[in-house]
C-alpha positions as CSV (number, residue, x, y, z in Angstrom):
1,X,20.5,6.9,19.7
2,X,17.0,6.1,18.6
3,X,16.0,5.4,15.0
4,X,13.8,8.9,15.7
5,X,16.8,10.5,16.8
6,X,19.4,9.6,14.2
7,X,16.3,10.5,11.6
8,X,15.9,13.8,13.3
9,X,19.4,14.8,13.1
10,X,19.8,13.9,9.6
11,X,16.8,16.3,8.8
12,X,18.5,18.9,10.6
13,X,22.6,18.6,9.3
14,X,23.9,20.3,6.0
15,X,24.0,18.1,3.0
16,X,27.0,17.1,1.3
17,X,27.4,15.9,-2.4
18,X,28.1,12.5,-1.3
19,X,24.6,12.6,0.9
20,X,22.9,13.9,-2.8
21,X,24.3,11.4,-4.8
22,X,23.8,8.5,-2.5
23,X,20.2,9.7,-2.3
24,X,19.7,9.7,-5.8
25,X,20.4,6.7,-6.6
26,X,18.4,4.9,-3.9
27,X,17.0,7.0,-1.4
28,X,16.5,3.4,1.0
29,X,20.1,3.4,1.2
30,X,21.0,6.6,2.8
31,X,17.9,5.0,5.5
32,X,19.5,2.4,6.0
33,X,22.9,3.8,6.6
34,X,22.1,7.3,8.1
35,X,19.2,6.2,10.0
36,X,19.2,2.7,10.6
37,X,23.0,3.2,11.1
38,X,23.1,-0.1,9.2
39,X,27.5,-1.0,9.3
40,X,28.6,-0.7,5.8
41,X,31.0,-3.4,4.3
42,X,34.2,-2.7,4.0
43,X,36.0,-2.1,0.8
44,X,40.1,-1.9,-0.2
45,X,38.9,0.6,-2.7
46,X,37.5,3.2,0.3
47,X,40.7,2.9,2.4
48,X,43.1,3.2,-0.9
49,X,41.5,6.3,-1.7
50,X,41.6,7.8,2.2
51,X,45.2,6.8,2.3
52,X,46.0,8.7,-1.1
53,X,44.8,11.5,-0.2
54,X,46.5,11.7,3.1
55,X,49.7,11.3,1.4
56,X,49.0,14.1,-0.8
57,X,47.3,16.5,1.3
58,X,51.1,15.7,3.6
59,X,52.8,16.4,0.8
60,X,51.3,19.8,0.1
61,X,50.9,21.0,3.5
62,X,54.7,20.3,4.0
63,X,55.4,22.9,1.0
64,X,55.9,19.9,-0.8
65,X,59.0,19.6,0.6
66,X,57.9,15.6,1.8
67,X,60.1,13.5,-0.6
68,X,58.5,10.8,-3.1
69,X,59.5,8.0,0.2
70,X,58.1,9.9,3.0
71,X,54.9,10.5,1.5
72,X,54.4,6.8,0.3
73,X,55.3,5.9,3.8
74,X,52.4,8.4,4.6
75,X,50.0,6.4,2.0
76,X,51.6,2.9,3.8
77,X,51.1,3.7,7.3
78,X,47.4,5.2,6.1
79,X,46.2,2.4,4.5
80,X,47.2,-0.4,6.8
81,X,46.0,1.8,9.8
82,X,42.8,2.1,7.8
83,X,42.3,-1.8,6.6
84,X,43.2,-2.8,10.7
85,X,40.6,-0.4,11.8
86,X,38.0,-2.4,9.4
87,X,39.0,-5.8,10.0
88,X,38.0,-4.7,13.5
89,X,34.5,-4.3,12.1
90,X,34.5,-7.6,9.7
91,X,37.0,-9.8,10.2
92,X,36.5,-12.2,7.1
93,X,38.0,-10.4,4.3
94,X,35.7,-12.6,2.0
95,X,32.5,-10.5,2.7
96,X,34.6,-7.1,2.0
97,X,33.4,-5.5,-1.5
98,X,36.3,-5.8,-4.0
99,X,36.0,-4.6,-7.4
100,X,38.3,-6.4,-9.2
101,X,38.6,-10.6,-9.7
102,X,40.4,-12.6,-7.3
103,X,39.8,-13.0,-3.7
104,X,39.5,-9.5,-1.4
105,X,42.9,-10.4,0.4
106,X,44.6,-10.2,-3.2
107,X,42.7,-6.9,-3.7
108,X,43.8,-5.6,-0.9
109,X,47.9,-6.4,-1.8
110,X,47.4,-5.2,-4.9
111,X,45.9,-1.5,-3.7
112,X,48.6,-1.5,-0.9
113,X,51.4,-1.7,-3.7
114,X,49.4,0.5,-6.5
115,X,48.5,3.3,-4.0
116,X,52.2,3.8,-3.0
117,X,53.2,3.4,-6.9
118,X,50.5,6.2,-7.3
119,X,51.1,8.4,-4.6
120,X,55.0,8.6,-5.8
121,X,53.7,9.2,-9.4
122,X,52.2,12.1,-8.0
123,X,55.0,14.1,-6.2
124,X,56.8,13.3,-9.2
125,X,53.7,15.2,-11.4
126,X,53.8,18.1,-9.1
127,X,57.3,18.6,-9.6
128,X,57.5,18.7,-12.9
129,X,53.9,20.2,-13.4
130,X,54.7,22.8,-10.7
131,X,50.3,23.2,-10.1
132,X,50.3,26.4,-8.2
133,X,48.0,25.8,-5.1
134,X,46.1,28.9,-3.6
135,X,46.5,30.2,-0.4
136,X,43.7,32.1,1.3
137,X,45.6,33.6,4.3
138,X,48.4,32.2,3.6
139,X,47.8,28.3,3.7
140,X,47.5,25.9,0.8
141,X,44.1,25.6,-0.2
142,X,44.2,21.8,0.6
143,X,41.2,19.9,1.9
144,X,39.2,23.1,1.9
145,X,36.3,23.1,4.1
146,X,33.1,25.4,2.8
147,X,29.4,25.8,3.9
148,X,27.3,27.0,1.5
149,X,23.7,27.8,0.6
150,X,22.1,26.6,-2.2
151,X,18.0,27.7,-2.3
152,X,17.4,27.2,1.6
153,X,19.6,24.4,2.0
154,X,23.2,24.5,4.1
155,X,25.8,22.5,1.5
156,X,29.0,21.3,3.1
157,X,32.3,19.6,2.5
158,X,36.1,19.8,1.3
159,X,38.0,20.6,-1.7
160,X,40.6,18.6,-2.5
161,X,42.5,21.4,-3.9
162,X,41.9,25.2,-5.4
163,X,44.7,25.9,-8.0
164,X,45.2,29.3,-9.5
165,X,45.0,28.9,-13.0
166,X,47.6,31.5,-15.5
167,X,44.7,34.4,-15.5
168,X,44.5,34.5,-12.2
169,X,41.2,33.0,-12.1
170,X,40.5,29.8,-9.6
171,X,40.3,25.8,-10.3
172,X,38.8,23.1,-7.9
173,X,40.6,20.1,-8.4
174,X,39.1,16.4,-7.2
175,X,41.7,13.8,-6.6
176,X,40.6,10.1,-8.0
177,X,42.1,7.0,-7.3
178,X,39.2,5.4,-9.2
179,X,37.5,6.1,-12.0
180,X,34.2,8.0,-11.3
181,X,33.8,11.3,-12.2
182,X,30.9,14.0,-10.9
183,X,31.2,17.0,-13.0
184,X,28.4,17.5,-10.0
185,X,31.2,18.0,-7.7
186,X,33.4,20.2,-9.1
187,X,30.1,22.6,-10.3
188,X,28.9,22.5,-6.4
189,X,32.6,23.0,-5.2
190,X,33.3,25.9,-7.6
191,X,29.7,27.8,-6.9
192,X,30.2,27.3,-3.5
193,X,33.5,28.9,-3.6
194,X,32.3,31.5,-5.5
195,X,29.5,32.0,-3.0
196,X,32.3,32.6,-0.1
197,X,35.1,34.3,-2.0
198,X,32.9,36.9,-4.1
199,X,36.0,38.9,-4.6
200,X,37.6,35.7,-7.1
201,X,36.4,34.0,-10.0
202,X,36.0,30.2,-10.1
203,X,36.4,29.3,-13.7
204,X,36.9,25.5,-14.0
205,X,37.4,22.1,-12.0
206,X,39.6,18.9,-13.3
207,X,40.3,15.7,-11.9
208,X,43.8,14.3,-10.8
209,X,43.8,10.7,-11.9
210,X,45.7,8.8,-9.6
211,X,45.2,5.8,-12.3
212,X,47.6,7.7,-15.1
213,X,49.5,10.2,-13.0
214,X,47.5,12.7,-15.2
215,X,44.9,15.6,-15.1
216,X,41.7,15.6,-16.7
217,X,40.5,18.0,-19.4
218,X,38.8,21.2,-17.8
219,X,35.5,21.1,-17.1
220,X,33.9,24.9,-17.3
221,X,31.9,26.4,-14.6
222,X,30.0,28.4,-17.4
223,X,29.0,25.1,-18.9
224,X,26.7,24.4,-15.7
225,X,23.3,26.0,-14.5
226,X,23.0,27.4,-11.2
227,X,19.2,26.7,-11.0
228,X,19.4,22.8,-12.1
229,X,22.5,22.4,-9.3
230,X,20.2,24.3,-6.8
231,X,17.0,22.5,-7.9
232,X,18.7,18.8,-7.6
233,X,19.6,19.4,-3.9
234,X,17.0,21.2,-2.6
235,X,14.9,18.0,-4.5
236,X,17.2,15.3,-2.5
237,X,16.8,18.0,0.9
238,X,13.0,18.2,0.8
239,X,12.6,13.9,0.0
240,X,15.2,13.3,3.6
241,X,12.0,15.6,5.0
242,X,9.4,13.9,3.4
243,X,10.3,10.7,5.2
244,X,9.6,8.7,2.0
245,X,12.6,6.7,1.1
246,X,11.7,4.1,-1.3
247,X,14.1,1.2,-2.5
248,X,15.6,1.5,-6.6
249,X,16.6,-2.3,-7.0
250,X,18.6,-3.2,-10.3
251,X,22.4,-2.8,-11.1
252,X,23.6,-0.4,-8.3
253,X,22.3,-3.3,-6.0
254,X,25.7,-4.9,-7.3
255,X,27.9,-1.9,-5.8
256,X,26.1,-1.7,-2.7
257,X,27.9,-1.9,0.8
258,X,24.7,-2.3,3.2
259,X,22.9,-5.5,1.1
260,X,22.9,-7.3,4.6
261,X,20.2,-5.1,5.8
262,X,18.3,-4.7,2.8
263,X,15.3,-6.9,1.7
264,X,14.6,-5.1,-1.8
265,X,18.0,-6.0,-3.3
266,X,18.1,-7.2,-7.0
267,X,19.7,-10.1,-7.8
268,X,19.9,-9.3,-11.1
């Protein structure tokens, strides 16, 4: 497709939180990538977290009857299917993005053994924790897809989980194998669930931290305005249709994955 094309059919698609936030902090980026279909560099980090999830969304989906082996084999198969599939895009592991010190082959060992230690440490919180999963017609709500509006503008994506919390009400839970948090996120997943299942009351969101084997503290859907969620994506939707996208150099240049086809990078 042409540059005009892949611009023209990002103008047109639903947004996403992850299109938002990317566009917020540096609108040339989302160009470059969505656009200019620039190849991101790899990074361990991205496939540890894919394969994570896998293993847990498995797990659930099997009425969490997988034991703590078969879904680390699910994690172990995941992530090595996902780190072949990117050394078929860059083959020297040198130029992946690593996060840690030491080379990127040692980062990648290390997430291969961490993520299986993690993703046993979390069928072992879930049966002791016992989490009780929703079930909109009768599945687990794992992976949830939605499509929601928000002012004008179509919002899509997936929720890692919707628990049912003791008073019946409903909690969107984010897994994290890392350790950013969007309290963002979890206000866009819980109004959007709202907006589809008026007949339930979304009350909270938490984090699963893959890092501890723990769960966040709660954060409070009450605590977040409708009108400032609304106002920051219809903001990031009318700047993709404005065709201004204008570089922000300075730290985040250090945690970018498309450097290679930027000119405005900071060095800093």
């Amino acid at each position: 497709m042409t540059i005009e094309a892949n611009y023209q059919r990002w103008v047109e698609m639903p947004r996403s939180v992850s299109q938002i936030t990317e566009f917020e902090e540096c609108p040339y980026k989302s160009w470059l990538k969505r656009v200019e279909r620039i190849e991101p560099r790899p990074a361990a980090w991205s496939t540890h977290g894919t394969a994570f999830h896998s293993a847990a969304e498995a797990f659930e989906k099997s009425g969490r009857e997988l034991t703590a082996d078969e879904a680390v084999n699910v994690f172990q198969n995941e992530y090595s299917k996902g780190v072949n599939r990117d050394l078929g895009k860059l083959n020297d592991i040198d130029q992946w993005m690593r996060a840690n010190r030491g080379t990127a082959a040692e980062d990648l060992e290390d997430r291969f053994a961490k993520g299986a230690e993690q993703t046993r440490r979390y069928v072992e919180y879930v049966q002791d924790q016992a989490p009780v999963l929703w079930h909109p017609d009768g599945k687990p709500a794992v992976e949830l897809s939605f499509m929601a509006d928000f002012g004008g503008v179509k919002v899509r994506g997936y929720i890692d989980q919707v628990l049912v919390n003791r008073d019946d009400t409903l909690r969107v839970r984010d897994l994290k194998t890392g350790s950013t948090k969007s309290k963002f996120q979890l206000w866009v997943y819980g109004m959007a669930l709202n907006q589809l299942h008026p007949d339930e009351e979304v009350t909270n969101g938490d984090w699963y931290l893959a890092k501890t084997g723990k769960v966040s503290r709660p954060v409070k859907m009450a605590d977040a305005s409708e009108d400032e969620i609304t106002e920051r994506i219809v903001t990031m939707d009318q700047g993709v249709k404005s065709g201004d996208f204008p570089a922000k150099p300075g730290f985040g240049c250090r945690f970018c994955d498309v450097p290679h086809g930027c000119s405005f990078q900071s060095r800093s």
